[in-house]
Each structure stands twice: as structure tokens, then as C-alpha cells.
N, C-alpha and C positions, 0 to 999 in steps of 0.2 A: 901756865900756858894761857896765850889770851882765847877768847872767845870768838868769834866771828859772829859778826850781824847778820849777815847773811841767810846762818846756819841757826844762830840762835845758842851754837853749843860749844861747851871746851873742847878744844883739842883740834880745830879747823885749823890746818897748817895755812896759816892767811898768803901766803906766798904760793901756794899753789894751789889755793882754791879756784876753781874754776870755777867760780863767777866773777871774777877780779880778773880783770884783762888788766895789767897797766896801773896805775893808780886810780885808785875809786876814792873822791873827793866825799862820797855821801858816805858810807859803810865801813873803808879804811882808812881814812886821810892819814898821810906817810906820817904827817907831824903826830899823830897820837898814839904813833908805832914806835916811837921811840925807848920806850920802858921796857920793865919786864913784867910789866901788868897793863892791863885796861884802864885808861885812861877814865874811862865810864865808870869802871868798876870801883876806882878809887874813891871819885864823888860820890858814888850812893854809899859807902863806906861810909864816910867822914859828915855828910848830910843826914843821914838815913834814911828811911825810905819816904818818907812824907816833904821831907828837905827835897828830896834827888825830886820828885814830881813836879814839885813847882819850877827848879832847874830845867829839866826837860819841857815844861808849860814855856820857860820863859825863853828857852834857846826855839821852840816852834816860834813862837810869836814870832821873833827875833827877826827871823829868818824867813815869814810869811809876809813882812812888814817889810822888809828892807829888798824883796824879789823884782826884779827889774832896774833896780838902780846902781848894782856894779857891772852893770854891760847889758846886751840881748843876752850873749853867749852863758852867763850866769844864770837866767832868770831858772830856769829846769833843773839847773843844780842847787838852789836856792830851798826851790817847794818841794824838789829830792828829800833836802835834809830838815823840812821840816814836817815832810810825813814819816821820817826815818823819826825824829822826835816825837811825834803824837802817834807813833807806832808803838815805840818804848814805855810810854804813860800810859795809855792803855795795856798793855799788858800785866803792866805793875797793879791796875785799878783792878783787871780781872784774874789776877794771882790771889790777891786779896779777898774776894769774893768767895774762893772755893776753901 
């Protein structure tokens, strides 16, 4: 069952979560709905977890670097997804910790 960002937990029916109006480009983007797994969950899988942080380090940059330059209309969705990234890394760093 995928997870939801949103929620943070299994089992969020991502279709009728009610914070997902419509497509959410930062939390659900449709393309990474495609499976029968998390698209996220796969890369920290196959990375591990030290691998998966610098992934998520480098999709923030990514995305903090390149904000403004696919339209006005982009720029918010842009630094959305890349505090949706330094959200995810931080969590991993304070999982770790405890």
C-alpha cells in the first residue's frame, strides 16, 4: 500500500486523502503513482539510507537552483518540492539520532 507524504503513514488512500485536491505536483505527482509501490520507497531501498540522503540533498538543490526558470507559475511549486526534499532528509537524520 503506498504511503502518503502528507500523512507520513501506510495506508492513506492517496485518492481520497483530503489534502490532495486534484493533482498535487509536490506530495503526489500522478507520474510516481504509477506502481504498486512508492516510487521514494524504492530508491531508499536500493540506495540505502546514506545513498537515499544525498538523493534527496541533491533533488533539494535541484529544485532550489532551477526555481524561477520554468515560468512565474512554477517558482512555488518548485521550493514546494524542494522543502518536500529537505523535509524527508531531515527526518531520516533525526530517525537516526534516536
Amino acid at each position: 500500500m503506498n504511503r502518503c507524504h502528507n500523512h507520513g503513514i501506510r495506508g492513506c488512500i492517496m485518492s481520497e486523502c483530503d489534502l490532495v485536491q486534484g493533482e498535487d505536483m509536490v506530495n503526489h505527482p500522478p507520474h510516481y503513482n504509477m506502481y504498486p509501490f512508492e516510487v521514494l520507497e524504492a530508491i531508499h531501498t536500493l540506495l540505502g539510507t546514506e545513498g537515499y540522503k544525498h538523493y534527496l540533498l541533491g533533488n533539494e538543490l535541484k529544485y532550489r537552483l532551477r526555481a524561477g526558470f520554468k515560468g512565474k507559475d512554477k517558482v512555488q511549486e518548485d521550493i514546494d518540492k524542494a522543502l518536500f526534499y529537505n523535509k524527508e532528509r531531515l527526518k531520516l537524520d533525526s530517525e537516526g539520532e534516536e
